[in-house]
C-alpha positions as CSV (number, residue, x, y, z in Angstrom):
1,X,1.3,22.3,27.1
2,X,-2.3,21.3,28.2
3,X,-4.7,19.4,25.2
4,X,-6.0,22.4,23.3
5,X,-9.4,21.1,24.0
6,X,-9.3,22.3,27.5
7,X,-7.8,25.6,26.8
8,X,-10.3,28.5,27.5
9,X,-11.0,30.7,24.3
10,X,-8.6,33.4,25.8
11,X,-5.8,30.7,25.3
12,X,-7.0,29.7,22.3
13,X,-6.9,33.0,20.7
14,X,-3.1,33.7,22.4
15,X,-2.2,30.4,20.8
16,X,-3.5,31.1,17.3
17,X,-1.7,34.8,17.1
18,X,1.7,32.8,17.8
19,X,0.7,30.1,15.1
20,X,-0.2,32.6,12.9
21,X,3.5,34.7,13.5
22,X,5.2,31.3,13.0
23,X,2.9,30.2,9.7
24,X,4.1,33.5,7.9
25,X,7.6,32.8,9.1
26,X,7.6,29.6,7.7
27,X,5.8,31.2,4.4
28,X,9.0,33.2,3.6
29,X,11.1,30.2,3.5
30,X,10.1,29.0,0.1
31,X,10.3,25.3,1.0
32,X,9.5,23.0,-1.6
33,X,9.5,19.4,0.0
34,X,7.7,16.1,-1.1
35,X,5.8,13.6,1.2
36,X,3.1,13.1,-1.3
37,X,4.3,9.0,-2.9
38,X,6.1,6.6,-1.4
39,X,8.9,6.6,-3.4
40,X,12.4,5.0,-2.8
41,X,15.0,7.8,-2.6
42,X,18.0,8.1,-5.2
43,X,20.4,6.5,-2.5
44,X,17.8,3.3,-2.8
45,X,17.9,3.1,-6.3
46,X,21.6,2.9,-6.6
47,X,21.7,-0.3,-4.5
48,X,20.3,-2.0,-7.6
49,X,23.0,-1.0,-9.9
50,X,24.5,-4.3,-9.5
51,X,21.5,-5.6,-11.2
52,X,23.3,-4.3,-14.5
53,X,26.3,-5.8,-13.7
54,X,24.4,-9.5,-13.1
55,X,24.3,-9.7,-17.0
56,X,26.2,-8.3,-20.1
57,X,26.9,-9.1,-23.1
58,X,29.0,-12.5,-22.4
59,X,26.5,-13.9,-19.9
60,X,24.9,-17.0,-20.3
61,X,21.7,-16.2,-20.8
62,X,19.7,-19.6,-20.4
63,X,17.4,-20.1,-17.4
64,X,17.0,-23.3,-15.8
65,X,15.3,-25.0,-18.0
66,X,17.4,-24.2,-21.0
67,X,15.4,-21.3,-22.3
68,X,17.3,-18.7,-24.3
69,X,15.7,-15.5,-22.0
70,X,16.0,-13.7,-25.4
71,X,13.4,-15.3,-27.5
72,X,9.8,-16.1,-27.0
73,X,8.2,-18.7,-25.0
74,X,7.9,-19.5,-20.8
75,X,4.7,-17.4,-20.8
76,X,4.6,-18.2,-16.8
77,X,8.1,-17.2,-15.9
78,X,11.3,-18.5,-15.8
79,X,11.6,-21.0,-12.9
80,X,14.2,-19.3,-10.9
81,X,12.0,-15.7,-11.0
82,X,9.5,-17.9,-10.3
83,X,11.1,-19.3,-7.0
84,X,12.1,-16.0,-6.1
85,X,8.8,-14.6,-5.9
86,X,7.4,-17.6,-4.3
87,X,9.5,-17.4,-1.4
88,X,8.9,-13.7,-1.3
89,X,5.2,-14.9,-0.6
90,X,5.9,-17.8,1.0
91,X,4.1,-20.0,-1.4
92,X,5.3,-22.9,-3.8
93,X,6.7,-21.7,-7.2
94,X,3.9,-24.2,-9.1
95,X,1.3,-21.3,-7.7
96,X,3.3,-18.4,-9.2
97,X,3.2,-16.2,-12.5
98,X,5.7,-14.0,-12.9
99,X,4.6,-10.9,-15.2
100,X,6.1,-7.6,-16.3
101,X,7.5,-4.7,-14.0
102,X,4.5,-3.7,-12.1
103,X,2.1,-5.8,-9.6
104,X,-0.7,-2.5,-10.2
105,X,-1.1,-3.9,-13.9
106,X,-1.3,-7.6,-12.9
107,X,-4.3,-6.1,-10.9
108,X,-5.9,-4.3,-13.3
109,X,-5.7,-6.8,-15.5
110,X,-7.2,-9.2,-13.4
111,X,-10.3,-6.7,-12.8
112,X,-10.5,-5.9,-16.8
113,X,-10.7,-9.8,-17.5
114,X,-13.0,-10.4,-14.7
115,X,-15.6,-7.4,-16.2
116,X,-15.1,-8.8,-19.7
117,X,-14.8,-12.8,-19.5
118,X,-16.1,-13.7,-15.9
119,X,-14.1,-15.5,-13.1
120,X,-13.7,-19.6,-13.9
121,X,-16.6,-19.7,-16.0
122,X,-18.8,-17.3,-14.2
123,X,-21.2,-14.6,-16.0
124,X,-18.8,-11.8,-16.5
125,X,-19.1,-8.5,-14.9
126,X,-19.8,-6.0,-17.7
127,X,-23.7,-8.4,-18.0
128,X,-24.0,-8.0,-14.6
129,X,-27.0,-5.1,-12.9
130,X,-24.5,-4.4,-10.4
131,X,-20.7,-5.2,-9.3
132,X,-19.5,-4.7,-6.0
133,X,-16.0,-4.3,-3.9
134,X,-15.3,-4.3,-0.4
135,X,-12.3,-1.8,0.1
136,X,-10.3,-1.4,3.4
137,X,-9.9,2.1,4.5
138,X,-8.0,4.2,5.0
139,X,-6.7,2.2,2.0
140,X,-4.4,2.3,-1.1
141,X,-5.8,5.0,-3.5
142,X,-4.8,3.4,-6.8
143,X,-6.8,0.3,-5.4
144,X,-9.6,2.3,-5.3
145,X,-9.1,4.2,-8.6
146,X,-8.9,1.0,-10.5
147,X,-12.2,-0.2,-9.6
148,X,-13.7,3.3,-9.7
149,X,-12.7,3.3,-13.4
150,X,-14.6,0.3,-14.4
151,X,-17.9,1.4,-12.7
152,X,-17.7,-1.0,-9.7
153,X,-19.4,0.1,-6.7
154,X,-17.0,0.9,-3.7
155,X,-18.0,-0.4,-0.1
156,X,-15.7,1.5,2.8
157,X,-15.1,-1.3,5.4
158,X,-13.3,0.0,8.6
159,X,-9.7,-0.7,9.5
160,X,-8.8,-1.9,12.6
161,X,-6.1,-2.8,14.6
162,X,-6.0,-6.2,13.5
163,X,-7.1,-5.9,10.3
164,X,-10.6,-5.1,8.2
165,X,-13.2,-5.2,10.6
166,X,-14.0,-9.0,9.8
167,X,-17.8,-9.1,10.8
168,X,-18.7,-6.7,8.2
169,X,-16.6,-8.2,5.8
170,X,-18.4,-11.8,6.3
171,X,-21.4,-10.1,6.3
172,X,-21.3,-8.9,2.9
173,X,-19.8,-11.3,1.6
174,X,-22.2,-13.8,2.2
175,X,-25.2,-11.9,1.8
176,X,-25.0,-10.2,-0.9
177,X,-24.0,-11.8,-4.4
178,X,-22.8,-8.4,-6.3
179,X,-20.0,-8.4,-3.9
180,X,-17.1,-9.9,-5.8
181,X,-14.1,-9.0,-4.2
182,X,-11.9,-7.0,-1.7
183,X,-8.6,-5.0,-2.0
184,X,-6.0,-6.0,0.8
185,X,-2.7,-5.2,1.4
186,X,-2.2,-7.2,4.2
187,X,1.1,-6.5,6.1
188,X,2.4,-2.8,7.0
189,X,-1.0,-1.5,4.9
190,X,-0.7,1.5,3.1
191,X,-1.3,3.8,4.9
192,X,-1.1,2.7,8.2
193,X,1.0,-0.1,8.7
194,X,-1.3,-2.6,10.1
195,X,-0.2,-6.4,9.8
196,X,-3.5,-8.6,9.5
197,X,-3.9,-11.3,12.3
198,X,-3.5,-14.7,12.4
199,X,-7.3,-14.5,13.1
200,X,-8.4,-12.2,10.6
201,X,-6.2,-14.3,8.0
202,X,-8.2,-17.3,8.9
203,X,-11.5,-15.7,8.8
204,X,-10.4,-14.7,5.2
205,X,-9.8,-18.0,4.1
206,X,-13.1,-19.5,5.8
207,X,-15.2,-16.8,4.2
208,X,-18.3,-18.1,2.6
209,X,-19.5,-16.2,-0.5
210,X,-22.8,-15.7,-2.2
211,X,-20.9,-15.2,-5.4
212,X,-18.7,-17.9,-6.8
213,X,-16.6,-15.6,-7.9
214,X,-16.0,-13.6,-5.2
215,X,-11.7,-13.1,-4.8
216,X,-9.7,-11.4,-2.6
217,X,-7.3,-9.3,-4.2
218,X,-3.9,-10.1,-1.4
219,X,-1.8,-7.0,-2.4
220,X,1.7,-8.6,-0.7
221,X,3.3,-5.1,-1.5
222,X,5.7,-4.6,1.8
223,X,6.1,-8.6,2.6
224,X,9.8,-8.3,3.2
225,X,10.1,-4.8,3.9
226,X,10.9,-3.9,7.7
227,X,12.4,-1.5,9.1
228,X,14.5,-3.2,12.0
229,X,15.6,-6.8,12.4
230,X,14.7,-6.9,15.9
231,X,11.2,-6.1,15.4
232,X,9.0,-7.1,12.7
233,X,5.6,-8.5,11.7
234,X,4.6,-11.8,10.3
235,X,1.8,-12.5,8.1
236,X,0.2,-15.9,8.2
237,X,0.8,-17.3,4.8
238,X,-3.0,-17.2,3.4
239,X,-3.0,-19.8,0.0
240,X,-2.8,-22.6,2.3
241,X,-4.7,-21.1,4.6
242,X,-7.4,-21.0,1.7
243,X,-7.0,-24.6,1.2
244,X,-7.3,-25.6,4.6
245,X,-10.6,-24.3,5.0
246,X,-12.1,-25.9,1.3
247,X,-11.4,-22.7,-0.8
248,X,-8.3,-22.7,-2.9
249,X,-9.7,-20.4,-5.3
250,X,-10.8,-17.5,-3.2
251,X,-7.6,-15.4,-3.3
252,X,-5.5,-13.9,-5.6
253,X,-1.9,-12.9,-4.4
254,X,0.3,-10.2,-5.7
255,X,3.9,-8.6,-4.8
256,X,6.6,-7.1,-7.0
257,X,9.9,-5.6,-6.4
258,X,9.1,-2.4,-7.2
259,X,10.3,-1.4,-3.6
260,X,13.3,-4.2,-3.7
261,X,15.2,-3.4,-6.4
262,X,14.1,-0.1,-9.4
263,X,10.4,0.8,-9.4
264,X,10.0,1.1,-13.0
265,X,12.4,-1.9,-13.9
266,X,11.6,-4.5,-11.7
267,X,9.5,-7.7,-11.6
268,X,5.7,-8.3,-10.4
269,X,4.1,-11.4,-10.1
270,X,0.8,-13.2,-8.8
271,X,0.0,-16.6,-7.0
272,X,-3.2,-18.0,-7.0
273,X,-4.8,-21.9,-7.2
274,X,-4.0,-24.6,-10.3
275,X,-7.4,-23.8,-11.5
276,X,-7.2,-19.6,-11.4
277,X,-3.7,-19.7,-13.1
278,X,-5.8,-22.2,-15.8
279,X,-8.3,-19.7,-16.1
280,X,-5.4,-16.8,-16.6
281,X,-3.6,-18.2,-19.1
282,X,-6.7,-18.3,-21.4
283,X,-6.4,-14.9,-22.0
284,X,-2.7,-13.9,-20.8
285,X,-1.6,-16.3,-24.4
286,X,-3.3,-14.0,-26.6
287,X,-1.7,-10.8,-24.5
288,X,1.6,-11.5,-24.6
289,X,4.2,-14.7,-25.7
290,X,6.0,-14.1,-22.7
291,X,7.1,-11.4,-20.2
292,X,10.6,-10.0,-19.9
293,X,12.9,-13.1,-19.2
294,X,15.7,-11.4,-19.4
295,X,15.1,-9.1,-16.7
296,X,13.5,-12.4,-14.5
297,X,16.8,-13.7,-14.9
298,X,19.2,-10.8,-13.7
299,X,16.9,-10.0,-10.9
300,X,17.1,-13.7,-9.8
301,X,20.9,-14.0,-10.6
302,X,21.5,-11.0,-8.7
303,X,19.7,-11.6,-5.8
304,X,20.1,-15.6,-6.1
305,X,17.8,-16.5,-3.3
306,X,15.6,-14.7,-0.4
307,X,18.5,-14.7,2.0
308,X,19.9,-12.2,-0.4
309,X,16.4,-10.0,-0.9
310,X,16.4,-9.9,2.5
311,X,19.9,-9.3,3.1
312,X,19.5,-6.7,0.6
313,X,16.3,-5.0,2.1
314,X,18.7,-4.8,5.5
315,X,20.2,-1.8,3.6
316,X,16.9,-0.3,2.4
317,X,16.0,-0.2,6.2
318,X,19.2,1.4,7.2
319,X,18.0,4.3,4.4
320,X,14.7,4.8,5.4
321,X,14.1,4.1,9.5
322,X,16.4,7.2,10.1
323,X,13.0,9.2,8.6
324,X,10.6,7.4,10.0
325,X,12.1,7.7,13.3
326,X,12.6,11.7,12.5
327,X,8.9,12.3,11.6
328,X,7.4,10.0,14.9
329,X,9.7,12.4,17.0
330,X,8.4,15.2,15.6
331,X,5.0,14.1,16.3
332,X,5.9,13.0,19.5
333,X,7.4,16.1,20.4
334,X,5.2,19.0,19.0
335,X,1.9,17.0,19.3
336,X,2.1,14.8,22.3
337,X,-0.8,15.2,24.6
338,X,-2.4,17.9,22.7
339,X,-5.3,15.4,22.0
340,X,-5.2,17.3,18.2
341,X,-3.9,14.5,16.4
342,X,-2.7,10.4,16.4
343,X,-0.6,8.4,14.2
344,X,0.8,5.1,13.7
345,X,4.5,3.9,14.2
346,X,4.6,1.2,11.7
347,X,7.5,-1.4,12.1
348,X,7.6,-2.0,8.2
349,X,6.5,-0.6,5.0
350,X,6.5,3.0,3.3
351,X,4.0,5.1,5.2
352,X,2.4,6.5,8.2
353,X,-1.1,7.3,9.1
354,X,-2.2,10.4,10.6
355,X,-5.5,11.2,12.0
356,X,-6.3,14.5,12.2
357,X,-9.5,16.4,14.5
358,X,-12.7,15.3,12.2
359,X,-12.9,18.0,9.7
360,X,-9.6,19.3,9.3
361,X,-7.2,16.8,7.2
362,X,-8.1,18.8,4.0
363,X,-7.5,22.5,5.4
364,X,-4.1,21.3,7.1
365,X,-3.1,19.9,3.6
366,X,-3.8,22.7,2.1
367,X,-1.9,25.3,4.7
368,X,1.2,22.6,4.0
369,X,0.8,23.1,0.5
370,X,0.8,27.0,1.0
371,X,4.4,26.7,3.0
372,X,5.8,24.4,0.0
373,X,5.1,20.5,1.4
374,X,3.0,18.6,-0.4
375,X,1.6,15.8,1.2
376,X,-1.2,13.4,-0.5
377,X,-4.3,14.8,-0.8
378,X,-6.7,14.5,1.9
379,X,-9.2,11.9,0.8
380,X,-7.5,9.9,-1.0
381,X,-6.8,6.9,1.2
382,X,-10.8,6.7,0.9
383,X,-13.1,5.2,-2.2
384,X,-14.2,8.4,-4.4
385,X,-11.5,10.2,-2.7
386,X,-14.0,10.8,0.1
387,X,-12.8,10.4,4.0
388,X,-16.5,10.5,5.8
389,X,-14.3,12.1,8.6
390,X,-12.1,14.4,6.4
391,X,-9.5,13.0,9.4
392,X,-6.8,11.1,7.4
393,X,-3.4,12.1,5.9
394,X,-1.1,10.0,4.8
395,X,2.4,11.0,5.2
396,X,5.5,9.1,2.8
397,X,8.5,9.7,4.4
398,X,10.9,7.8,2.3
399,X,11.8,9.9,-0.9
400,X,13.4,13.2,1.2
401,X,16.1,13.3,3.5
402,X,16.1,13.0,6.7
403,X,16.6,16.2,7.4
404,X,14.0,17.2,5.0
405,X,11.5,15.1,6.2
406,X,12.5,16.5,9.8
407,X,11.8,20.2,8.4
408,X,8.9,19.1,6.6
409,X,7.6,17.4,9.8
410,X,7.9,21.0,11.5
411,X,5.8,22.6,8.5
412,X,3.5,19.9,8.9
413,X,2.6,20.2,12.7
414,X,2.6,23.5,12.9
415,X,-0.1,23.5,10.3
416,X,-1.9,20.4,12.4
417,X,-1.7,22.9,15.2
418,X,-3.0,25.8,13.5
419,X,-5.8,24.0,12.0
420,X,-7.1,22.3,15.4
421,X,-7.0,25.7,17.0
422,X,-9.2,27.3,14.7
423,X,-11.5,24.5,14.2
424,X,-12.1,24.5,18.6
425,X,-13.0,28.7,17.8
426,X,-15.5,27.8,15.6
427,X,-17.1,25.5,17.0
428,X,-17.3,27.5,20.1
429,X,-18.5,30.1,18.1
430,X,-21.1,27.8,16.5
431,X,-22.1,26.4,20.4
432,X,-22.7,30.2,21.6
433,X,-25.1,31.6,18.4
């Protein structure tokens, strides 16, 4: 079929009366399917059952340094955890904290602290006129949300191919001194699966703030998470980096294993510079006398080194591609050529990034949501929730099956389809009044 944008209005409308036969079709299905999170399917989850098995009730339960993992103390981590995450990052273990379950709340704590008690001495945020954030888009929406809820001021800066578009990011960084940080999640991105350059890594760590206590909030979420062995993406490791180019403080680095082993029960942590984990553990001593230890030790005893993450994440692959590979042939298939539509075909991560004709991601998400898929809301990949294009929809193929996602695919092209057509009548409409 020929791109819909050189159909005549003839062959638009014949198109649109078949769309329309096939939307109500699809209506009286009753489907009820789920692209809307990234969330690891049941199948996923019950690879970590061995976690349960790594301790019980006649387990030794000293760490390395001969910490009983069931009292109080090693405020920082166990050291093994701590070596764990460290390679995950590819960083040394002296640079790592390792917290609670969840990298989000490492973040948000970092921001709270930041607006309350300043940044290595700095004024803090809340006595500040104004407190600004670069933020990546299309981008993580609970980034977004986090710094929307404190008051900070969002600043889109454009994705690219390669990574934020750097020039603007230099630009405001060292022009304006409200700018104190920037959200990044730097390999397969959420949503579309961009790995940053070597370049762009180097331009990070080379930046040159107006604002001492400027940081860059390195959201390592999908580090080891691929979806073929063959082909993958590397990340230039960006803590060294930062000290290569005179600024070991700049960055703050987080991952978890929320996506490795269970997402509510797993382990987060954050590497940073000797003087920003200083500054940390100010405040994290009167927060907490220490994370879970317990569950830092059976994560580390069960995976015992990165070789066995990685290993490990082999079989999380073997789960997931299979849906990837469904939706991108879907895509391929229905929408090929059509000139209606583009997407990314990430080699890692959880997600995949459509872009839809300008002014139609919200109205397709809402015909899915009328034939029973829910996808995430248009928008949201934006600060405010507000795509300037209304172009972007993130699609999360990881919690349905494959055949799901395959039907859900259908549902949602057809609604891509449907959408683009009558968008091309109204504007024709609009260029003969």
């Amino acid at each position: 079929m020929k791109a819909y944008s050189m159909m005549t209005k003839k062959e638009l409308m014949a198109q649109k009366a078949e769309l329309d036969r096939q939307f109500a079709d699809a209506k009286r299905k009753g489907l009820q399917l789920d692209m809307s999170r990234g969330k690891p399917e049941p199948a996923q989850l019950d690879m970590g059952m061995g976690l349960l098995d790594a301790l019980n009730s006649d387990s030794d339960m000293m760490s390395m340094e001969g910490m009983d993992t069931r009292n109080y103390g090693l405020l920082t981590g166990i050291t093994e955890a701590k070596h764990l995450m460290a390679d995950v990052m590819d960083v040394s273990a002296e640079n790592v904290i390792v917290f609670g379950n969840s990298s989000l709340s490492i973040m948000y704590d970092m921001i709270s602290r930041s607006v309350t008690h300043g940044v290595l001495g700095s004024t803090p945020w809340c006595k500040l006129d104004k407190v600004k954030f670069l933020c990546p888009a299309p981008g993580y929406d609970r980034h977004f949300a986090i710094t929307q809820h404190f008051g900070i001021e969002m600043i889109v800066i454009p994705m690219t191919a390669t990574g934020p578009d750097m020039d603007l990011v230099e630009k405001y960084v060292s022009e304006d001194e409200a700018v104190k940080g920037i959200w990044c999640v730097p390999k397969y991105s959420n949503p579309q699966g961009i790995t940053y350059s070597d370049e762009t890594v180097r331009r990070f760590a080379a930046l040159k703030p107006a604002a001492k206590d400027f940081r860059i909030y390195w959201d390592n979420a999908y580090a080891v998470h691929h979806l073929y062995e063959d082909k993958q993406d590397t990340l230039l490791e960006i803590l060294s980096e930062c000290e290569k180019a005179g600024n070991p403080d700049i960055v703050y680095e987080f991952c978890s294993t929320s996506k490795i082993s269970f997402s509510g029960a797993g382990i987060a942590a954050m590497a940073t510079s000797a003087a920003n984990l200083e500054d940390v553990k100010k405040t994290l001593t009167l927060r907490t006398i220490g994370y879970d230890k317990v569950n830092q030790l059976r994560h580390a005893r069960f995976f015992k080194n990165l070789e066995g993450m990685r290993n490990h994440m082999k079989k999380h692959a073997a789960i997931i591609r299979p849906k990837f590979e469904a939706v991108l042939s879907v895509l391929e298939e229905e929408l090929g050529g059509l000139g209606i539509g583009e997407w990314t075909k990430p080699l890692g991560g959880y997600f995949i990034s459509f872009e839809a004709m300008e002014g139609c991601a919200k109205e397709i998400v809402a015909k899915c949501k009328e034939l029973g898929v829910v996808l995430t809301g248009a928008g949201a990949t934006f600060p405010y929730g507000k795509d300037p294009k209304d172009s972007n929809i993130r699609i999360a193929p990881t919690y349905p099956t494959a055949e799901e996602m395959a039907e859900a695919t259908d549902v949602f092209v057809l609604c891509v389809k449907l959408v683009s057509v009558e968008k091309l009548l109204q504007d024709a409409v609009a260029e003969t009044a």
